[in-house]
FIDRENBA-916410 format. One line per 2 residues: number of its first residue (from 0); their letters; for each residue x, y, z of C-alpha. Coordinates in Angstrom, 2 decimals. Layout:
// residues N
NUM	A	X,Y,Z; ...
END
This chain:
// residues 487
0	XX	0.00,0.00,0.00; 2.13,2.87,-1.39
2	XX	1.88,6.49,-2.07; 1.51,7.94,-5.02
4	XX	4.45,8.01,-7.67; 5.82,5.16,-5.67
6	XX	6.89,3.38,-8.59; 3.52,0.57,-8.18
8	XX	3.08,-0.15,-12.27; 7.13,-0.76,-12.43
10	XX	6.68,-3.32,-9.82; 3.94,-4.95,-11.26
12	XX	5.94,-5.26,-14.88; 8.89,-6.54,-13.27
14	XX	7.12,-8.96,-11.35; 5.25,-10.09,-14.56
16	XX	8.42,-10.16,-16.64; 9.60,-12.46,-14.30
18	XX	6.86,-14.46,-13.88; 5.93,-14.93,-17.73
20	XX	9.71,-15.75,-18.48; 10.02,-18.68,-16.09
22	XX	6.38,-20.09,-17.86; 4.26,-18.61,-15.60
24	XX	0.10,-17.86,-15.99; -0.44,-14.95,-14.78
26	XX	-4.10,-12.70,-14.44; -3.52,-9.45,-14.48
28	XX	-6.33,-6.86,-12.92; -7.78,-3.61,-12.77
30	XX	-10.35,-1.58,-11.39; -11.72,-0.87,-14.94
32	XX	-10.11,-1.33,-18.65; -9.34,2.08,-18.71
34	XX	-6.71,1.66,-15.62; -5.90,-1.63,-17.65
36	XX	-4.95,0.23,-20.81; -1.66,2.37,-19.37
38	XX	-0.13,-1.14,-18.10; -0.77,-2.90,-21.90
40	XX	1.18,-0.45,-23.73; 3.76,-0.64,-21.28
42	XX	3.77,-4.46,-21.81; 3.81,-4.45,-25.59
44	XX	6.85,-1.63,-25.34; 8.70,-4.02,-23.22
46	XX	7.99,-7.32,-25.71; 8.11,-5.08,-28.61
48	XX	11.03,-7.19,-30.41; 9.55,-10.20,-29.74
50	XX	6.03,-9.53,-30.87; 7.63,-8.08,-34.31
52	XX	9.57,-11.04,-34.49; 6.37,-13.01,-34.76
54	XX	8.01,-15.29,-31.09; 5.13,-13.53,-28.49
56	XX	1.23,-13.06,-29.70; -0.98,-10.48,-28.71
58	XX	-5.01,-10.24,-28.84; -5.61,-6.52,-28.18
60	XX	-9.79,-7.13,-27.59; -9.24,-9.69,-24.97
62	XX	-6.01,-8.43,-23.49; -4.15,-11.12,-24.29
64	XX	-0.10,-12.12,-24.11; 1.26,-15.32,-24.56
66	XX	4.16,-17.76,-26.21; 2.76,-20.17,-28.65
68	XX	4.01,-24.05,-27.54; 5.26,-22.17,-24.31
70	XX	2.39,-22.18,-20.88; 2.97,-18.86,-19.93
72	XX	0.25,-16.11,-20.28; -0.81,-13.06,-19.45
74	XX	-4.61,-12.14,-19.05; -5.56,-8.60,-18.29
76	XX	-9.62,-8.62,-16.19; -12.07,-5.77,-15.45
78	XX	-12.80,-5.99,-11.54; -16.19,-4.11,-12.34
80	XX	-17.94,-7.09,-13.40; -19.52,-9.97,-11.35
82	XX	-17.37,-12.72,-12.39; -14.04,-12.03,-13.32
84	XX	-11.72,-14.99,-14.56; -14.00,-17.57,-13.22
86	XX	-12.54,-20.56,-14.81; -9.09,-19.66,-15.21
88	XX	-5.84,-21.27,-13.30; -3.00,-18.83,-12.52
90	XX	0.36,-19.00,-10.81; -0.18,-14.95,-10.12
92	XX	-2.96,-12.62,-9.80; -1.96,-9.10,-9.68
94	XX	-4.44,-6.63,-9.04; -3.27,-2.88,-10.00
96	XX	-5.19,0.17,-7.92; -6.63,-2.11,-5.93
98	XX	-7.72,0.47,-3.53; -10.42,2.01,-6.01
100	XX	-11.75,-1.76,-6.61; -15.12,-1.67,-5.03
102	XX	-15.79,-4.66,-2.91; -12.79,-6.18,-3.12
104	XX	-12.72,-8.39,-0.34; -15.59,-10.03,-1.78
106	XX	-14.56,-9.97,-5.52; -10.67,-11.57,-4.00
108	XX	-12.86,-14.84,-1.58; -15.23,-15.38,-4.29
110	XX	-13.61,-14.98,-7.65; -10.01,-14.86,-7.67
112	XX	-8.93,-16.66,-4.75; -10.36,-20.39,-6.39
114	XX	-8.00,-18.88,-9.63; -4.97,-19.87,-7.46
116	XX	-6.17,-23.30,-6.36; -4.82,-25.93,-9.05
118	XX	-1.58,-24.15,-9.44; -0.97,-23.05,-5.81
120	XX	-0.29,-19.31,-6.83; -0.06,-16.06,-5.68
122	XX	-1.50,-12.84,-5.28; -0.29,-9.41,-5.17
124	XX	-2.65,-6.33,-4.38; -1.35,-2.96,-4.96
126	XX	-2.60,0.44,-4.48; -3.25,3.97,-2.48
128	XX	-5.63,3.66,0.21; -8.87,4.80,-0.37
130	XX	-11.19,6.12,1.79; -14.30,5.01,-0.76
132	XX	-12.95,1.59,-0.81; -11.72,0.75,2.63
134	XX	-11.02,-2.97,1.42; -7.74,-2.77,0.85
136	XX	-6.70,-1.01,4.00; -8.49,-4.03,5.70
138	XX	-6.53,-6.71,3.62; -3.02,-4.60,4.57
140	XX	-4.28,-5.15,8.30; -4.27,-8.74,7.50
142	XX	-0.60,-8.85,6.60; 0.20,-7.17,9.74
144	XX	-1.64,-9.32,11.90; -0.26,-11.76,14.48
146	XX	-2.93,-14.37,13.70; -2.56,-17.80,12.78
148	XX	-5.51,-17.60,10.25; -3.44,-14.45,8.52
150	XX	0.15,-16.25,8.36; -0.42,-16.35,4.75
152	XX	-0.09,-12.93,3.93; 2.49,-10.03,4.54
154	XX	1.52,-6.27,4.27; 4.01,-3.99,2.68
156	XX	4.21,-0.07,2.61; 5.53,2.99,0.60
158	XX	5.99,7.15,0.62; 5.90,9.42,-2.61
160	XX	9.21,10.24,-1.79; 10.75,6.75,-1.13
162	XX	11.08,6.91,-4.72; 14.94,7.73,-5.64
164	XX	13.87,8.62,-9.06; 11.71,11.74,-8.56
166	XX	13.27,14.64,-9.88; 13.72,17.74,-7.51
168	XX	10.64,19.90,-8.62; 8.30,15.92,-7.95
170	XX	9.46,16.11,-4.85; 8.96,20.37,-3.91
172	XX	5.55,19.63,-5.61; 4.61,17.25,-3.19
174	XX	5.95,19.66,0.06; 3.67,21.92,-1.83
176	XX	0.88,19.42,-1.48; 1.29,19.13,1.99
178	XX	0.64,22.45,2.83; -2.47,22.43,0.70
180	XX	-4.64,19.33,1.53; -6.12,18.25,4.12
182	XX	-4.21,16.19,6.58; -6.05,13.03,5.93
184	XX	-5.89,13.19,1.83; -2.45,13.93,1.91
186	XX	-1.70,10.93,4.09; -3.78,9.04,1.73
188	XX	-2.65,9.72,-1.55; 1.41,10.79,-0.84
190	XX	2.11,8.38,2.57; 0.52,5.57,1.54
192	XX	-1.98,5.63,4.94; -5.25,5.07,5.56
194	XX	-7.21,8.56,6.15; -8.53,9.36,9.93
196	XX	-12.25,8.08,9.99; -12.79,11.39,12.04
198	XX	-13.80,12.81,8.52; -16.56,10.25,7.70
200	XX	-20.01,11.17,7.36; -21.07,8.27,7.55
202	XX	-18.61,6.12,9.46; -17.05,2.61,8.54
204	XX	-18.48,1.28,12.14; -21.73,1.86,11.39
206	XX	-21.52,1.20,7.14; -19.83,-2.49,8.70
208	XX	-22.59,-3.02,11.09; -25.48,-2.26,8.56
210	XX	-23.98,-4.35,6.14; -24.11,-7.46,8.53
212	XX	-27.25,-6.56,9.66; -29.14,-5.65,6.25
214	XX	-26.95,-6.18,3.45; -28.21,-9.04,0.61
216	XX	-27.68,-10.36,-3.06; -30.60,-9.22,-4.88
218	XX	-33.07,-11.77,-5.75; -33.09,-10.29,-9.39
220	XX	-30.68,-8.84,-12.00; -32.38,-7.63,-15.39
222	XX	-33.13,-5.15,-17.92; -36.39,-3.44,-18.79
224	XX	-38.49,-3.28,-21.91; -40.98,-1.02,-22.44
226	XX	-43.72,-2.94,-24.90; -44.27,-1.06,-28.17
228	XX	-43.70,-0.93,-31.68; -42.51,2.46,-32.12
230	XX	-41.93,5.30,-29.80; -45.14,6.86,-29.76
232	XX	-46.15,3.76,-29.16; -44.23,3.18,-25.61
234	XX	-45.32,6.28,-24.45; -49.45,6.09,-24.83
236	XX	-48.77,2.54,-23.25; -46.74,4.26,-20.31
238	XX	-49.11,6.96,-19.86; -52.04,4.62,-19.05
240	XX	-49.56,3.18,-16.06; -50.54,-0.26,-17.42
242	XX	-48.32,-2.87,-15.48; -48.70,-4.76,-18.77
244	XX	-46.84,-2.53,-20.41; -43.85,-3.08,-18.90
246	XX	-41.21,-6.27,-18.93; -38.40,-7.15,-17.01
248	XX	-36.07,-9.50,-18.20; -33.19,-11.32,-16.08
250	XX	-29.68,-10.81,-16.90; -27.72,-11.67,-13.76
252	XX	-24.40,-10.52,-15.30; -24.91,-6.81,-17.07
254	XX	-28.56,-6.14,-15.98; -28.98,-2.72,-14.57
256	XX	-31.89,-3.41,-12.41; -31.25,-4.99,-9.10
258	XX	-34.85,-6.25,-6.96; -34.61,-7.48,-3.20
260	XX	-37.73,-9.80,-1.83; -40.50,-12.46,-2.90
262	XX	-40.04,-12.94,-7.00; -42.47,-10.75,-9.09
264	XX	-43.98,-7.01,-8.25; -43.55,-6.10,-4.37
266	XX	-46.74,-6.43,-2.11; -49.20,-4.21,-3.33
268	XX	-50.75,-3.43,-0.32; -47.61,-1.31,0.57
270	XX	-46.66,2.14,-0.89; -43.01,3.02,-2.06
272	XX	-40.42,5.50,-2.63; -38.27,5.70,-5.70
274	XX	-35.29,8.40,-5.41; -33.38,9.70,-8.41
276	XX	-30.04,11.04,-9.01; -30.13,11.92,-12.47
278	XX	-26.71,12.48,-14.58; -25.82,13.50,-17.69
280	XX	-25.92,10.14,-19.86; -22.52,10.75,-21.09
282	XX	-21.01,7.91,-18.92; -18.94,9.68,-16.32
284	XX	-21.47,9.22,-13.46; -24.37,7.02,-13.25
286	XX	-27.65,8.13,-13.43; -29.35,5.94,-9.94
288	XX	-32.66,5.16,-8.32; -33.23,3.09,-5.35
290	XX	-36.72,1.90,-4.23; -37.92,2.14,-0.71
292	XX	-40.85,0.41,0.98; -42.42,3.39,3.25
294	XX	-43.88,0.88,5.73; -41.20,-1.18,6.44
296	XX	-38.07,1.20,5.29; -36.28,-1.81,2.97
298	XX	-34.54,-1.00,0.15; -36.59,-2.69,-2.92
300	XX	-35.24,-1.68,-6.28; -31.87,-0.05,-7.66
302	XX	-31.38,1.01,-10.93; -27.52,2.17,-12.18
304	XX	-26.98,3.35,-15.80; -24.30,5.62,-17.42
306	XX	-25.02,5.83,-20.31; -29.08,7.12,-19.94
308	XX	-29.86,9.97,-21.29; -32.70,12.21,-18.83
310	XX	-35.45,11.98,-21.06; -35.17,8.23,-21.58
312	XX	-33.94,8.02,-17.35; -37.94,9.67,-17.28
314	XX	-39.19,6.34,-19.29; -37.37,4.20,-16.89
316	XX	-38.36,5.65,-13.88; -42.24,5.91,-15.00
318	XX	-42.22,2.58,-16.06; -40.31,1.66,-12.30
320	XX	-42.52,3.50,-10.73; -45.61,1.64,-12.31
322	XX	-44.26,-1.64,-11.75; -43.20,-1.27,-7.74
324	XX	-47.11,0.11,-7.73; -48.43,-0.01,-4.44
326	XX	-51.63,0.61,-2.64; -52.55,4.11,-4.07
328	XX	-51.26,3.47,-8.13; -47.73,4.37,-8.99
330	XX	-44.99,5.10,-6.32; -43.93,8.28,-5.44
332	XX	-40.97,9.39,-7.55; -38.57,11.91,-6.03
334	XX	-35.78,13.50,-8.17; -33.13,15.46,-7.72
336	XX	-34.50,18.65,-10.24; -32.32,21.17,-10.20
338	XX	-29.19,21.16,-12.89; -29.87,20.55,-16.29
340	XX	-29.94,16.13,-16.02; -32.63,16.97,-13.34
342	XX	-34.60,19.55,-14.76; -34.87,17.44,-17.94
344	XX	-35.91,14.92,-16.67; -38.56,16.50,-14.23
346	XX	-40.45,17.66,-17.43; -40.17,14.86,-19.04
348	XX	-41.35,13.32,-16.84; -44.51,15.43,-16.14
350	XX	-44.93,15.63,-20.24; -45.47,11.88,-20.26
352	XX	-48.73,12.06,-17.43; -46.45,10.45,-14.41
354	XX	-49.21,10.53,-11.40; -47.09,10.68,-8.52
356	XX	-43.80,13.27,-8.51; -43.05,14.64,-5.17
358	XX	-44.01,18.40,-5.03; -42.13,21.05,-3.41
360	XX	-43.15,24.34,-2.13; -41.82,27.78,-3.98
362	XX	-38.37,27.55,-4.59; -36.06,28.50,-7.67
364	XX	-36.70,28.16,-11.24; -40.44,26.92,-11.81
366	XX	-41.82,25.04,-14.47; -44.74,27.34,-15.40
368	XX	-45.54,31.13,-15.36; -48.36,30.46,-12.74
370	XX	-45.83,31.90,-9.77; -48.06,29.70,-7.71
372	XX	-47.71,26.25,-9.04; -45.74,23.93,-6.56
374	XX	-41.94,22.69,-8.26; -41.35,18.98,-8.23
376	XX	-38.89,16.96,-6.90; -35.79,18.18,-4.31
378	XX	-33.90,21.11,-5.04; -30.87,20.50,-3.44
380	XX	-27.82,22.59,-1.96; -25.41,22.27,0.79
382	XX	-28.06,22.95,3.72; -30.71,20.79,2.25
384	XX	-28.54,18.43,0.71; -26.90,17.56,4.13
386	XX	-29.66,17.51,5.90; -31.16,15.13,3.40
388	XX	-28.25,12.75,4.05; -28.55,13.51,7.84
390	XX	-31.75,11.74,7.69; -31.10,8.94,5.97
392	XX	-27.94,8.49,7.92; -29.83,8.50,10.68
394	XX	-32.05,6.25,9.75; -29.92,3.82,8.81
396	XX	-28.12,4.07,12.26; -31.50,3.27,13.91
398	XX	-32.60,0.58,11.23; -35.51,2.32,10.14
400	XX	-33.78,2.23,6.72; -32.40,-0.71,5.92
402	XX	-30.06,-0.71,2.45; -29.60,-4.15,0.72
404	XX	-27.41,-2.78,-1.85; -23.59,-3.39,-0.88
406	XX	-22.93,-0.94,-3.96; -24.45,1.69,-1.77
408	XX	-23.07,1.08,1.47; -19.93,1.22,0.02
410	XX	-20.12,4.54,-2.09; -21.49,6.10,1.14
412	XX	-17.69,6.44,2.82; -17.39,9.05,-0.53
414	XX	-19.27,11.58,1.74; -16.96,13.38,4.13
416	XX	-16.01,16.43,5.73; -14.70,19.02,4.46
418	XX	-12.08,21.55,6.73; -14.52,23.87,6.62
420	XX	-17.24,21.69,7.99; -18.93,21.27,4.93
422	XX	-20.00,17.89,3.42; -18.49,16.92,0.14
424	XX	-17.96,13.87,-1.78; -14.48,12.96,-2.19
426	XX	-12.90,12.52,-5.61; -11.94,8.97,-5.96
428	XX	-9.16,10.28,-9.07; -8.22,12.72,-10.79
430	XX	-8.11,10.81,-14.25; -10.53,11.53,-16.64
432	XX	-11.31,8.61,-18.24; -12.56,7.09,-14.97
434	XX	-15.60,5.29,-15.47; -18.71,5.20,-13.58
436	XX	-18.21,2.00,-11.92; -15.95,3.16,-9.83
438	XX	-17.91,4.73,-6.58; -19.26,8.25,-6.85
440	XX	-21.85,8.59,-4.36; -24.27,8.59,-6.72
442	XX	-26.68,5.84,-5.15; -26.22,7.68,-1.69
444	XX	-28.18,10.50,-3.01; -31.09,7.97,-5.00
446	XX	-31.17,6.37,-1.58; -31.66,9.50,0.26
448	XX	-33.74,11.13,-1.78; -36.16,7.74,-1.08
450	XX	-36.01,7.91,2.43; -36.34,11.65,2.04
452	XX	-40.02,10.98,0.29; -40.69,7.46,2.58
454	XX	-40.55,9.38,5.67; -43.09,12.27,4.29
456	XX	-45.76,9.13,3.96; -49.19,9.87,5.77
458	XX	-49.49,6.88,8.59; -50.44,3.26,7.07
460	XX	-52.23,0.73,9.13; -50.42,-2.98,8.86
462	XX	-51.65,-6.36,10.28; -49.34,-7.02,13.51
464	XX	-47.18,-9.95,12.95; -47.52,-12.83,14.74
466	XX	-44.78,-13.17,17.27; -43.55,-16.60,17.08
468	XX	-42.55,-19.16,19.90; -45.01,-17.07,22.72
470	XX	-48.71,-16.09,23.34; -49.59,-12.29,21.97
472	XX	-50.05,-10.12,25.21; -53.79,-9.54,24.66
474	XX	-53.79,-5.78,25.24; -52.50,-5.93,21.78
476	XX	-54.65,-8.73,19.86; -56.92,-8.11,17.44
478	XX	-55.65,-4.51,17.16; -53.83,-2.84,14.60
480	XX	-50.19,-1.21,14.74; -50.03,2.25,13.05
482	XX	-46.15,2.74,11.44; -44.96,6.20,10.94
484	XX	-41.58,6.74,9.10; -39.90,9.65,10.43
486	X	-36.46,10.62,12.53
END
């Protein structure tokens, strides 16, 4: 776990070199392609003579190196799928930036790990520590640990300016950057430590303890089809909110739609909240909705897509919204509106006859010239916005909300704060071609923006559940048990 500039992707080529001389099969992985794609051309540079001598093949689509006749190989992987080289046998797995690999205790027990088995390999994880990801840090505590159940692995750590080869002016810029960060990033990103979780929003206790309590694989992974013929033809059906108008289809590997509970539409004797963060559509951030039911507070539905533009985000979310259903028609939708993405998609979303929009009082740009007509969805800036999040923070804390999605839990250590008390999400890099799997906070604010409309539910009368293994106290039989969602 090193600093920036360390010298991380030299280590990892010499390593390979190595390795892939002496016959070795080797998987080689990143966070996304994109942090895959700097590492291949130094690879090909290095085996240059070789591969124009026609003695070492390359297959550029499936980032592939290898000696014909000879066993070794190299095999680059995306960590932002679900089952990265499941299958495969390696002598190495090398995982490059591990820190921004989300989940990555989960993604090392269940899919690389069993990579090493037939071959007895072994694995190397390098990286910065980040404070979105706190995996790694956790794994580097495992190679310092005492424990017999950790003998197998050894932690090792590096400064910026351990490396001998920075030039003078590297090394005054990063003096420079110590007087100019905060504390905590610079220990992050230049000494190769773990940031102080006194800057959390929401803090890894509590994110570790509502993932054992809450956290589940979703019972369903698919895509959605809106029945038609043509265009015109999609909308009438949406705009009669006709459940048969809609189609989910599973794709447990690249579906955008996660579901938690009983297969098929959620109990319809319930009502439910869908927030939405709505981005661009130009695949830097995701544009996210998560599903809450407002009796019970569990998380129902998430949706994650990058590349969504807002008006066709609006057709999703109507036709989301019309499927979750509930007791009074459609579910409440409640967007983020303000910003061009969420203004968009507010009127498109009122254009195609959606029922059910949260309304807001006066605030900001309106939709109409009637100065009186309430605005829709949450207008959102730093007071409202953290107070939003306060909310759902703190009813998460007190289980009131209770998040399924691992996805979420984990993008909600982005949020922390600032040095001038202000709550920010942290940027995860500063390279442009990051994609938007890695975390960006962007389910946080689908999540609270569902809890934000959940809790503004009028009361709902539920049957009392039976309470199993004892008599029910009769000063509560036969009555009925009025649940409020508020904090």
């Amino acid at each position: 776990m090193c600093g920036r500039r360390w010298g991380k992707s030299v280590l990892i080529l010499m390593i390979c070199m190595a390795a892939f001389r002496d016959g070795a099969k080797i998987g080689l992985c990143c966070p996304t392609y994109q942090y895959f794609d700097l590492l291949w051309r130094m690879l090909l540079e290095i085996l240059r003579p070789l591969i124009d001598a026609g003695v070492c093949k390359t297959n550029e689509s499936k980032k592939l190196i290898w000696f014909p006749g000879l066993p070794g190989v190299i095999e680059g992987w995306s960590l932002d799928s679900d089952n990265p080289a499941r299958g495969r046998d390696y002598d190495w797995v090398i995982v490059e930036e591990a820190g921004m690999v989300s989940g990555l205790v989960d993604t090392w027990n269940q899919a690389l790990r069993p990579t090493l088995l037939d071959r007895h390999g072994r694995a190397l994880f390098v990286g910065t520590p980040k404070i979105v990801t706190p995996d790694l840090p956790t794994m580097f505590k495992w190679g310092q640990s005492d424990e017999a159940r950790y003998s197998e692995w050894k932690a090792f750590s590096g400064r910026s300016m351990d490396n001998p080869y920075l030039d003078p002016k590297s090394k005054a810029d990063i003096e420079m950057a110590r007087l100019s960060m905060p504390e905590w990033q610079f220990l992050q990103e230049y000494e190769g430590i773990p940031s102080d979780v006194i800057t959390a929003f929401f803090t890894k206790a509590m994110l570790d303890q509502h993932k054992r309590a809450y956290s589940m694989d979703p019972t369903f992974r698919g895509t959605l089809e809106i029945k038609g013929e043509s265009a015109s033809d999609k909308q009438y059906a949406l705009s009669q909110n006709s459940i048969d108008a809609i189609k989910l289809t599973s794709d447990p590997f690249n579906g955008t739609i996660r579901l938690w509970g009983p297969p098929g539409r959620p109990r319809q004797d319930r009502t439910y909240s869908l927030g939405v963060d709505v981005s661009a559509g130009v695949g830097s951030s995701n544009t996210t909705m998560v599903a809450i039911d407002d009796v019970t507070g569990e998380q129902v539905l998430e949706y994650a897509d990058s590349r969504v533009l807002p008006e066709r985000a609006a057709q999703v979310a109507h036709a989301l919204g019309v499927y979750l259903g509930g007791r009074d028609g459609p579910c409440k939708i409640n967007p983020e509106a303000n910003g061009g993405a969420g203004e968009t998609f507010v009127q498109s979303l009122l254009r195609g006859d959606y029922p059910n929009v949260v309304k807001r009082k006066k605030r900001g740009v309106t939709y109409s010239a009637d100065a009186s007509r309430p605005e829709y969805g949450f207008w959102s800036d730093h007071t409202s916005k953290e107070a939003m999040l306060s909310a759902f923070r703190q009813a998460m804390i007190g289980g009131h909300c209770q998040i399924r999605s691992t996805k979420l839990l984990e993008e909600c250590a982005t949020y922390q704060i600032d040095d001038h008390g202000r709550l920010v999400s942290v940027s995860i890099s500063d390279d442009p071609t990051e994609l938007a799997s890695a975390p960006h906070g962007d389910r946080v604010i689908a999540g609270g923006l569902a809890w934000d409309a959940a809790r503004m539910s009028a009361p709902v009368e539920v049957d009392l559940p039976q309470i199993p293994h004892r008599e029910i106290p009769e000063s509560v039989k036969d009555k009925r048990l009025t649940a409020r969602l508020r904090v």
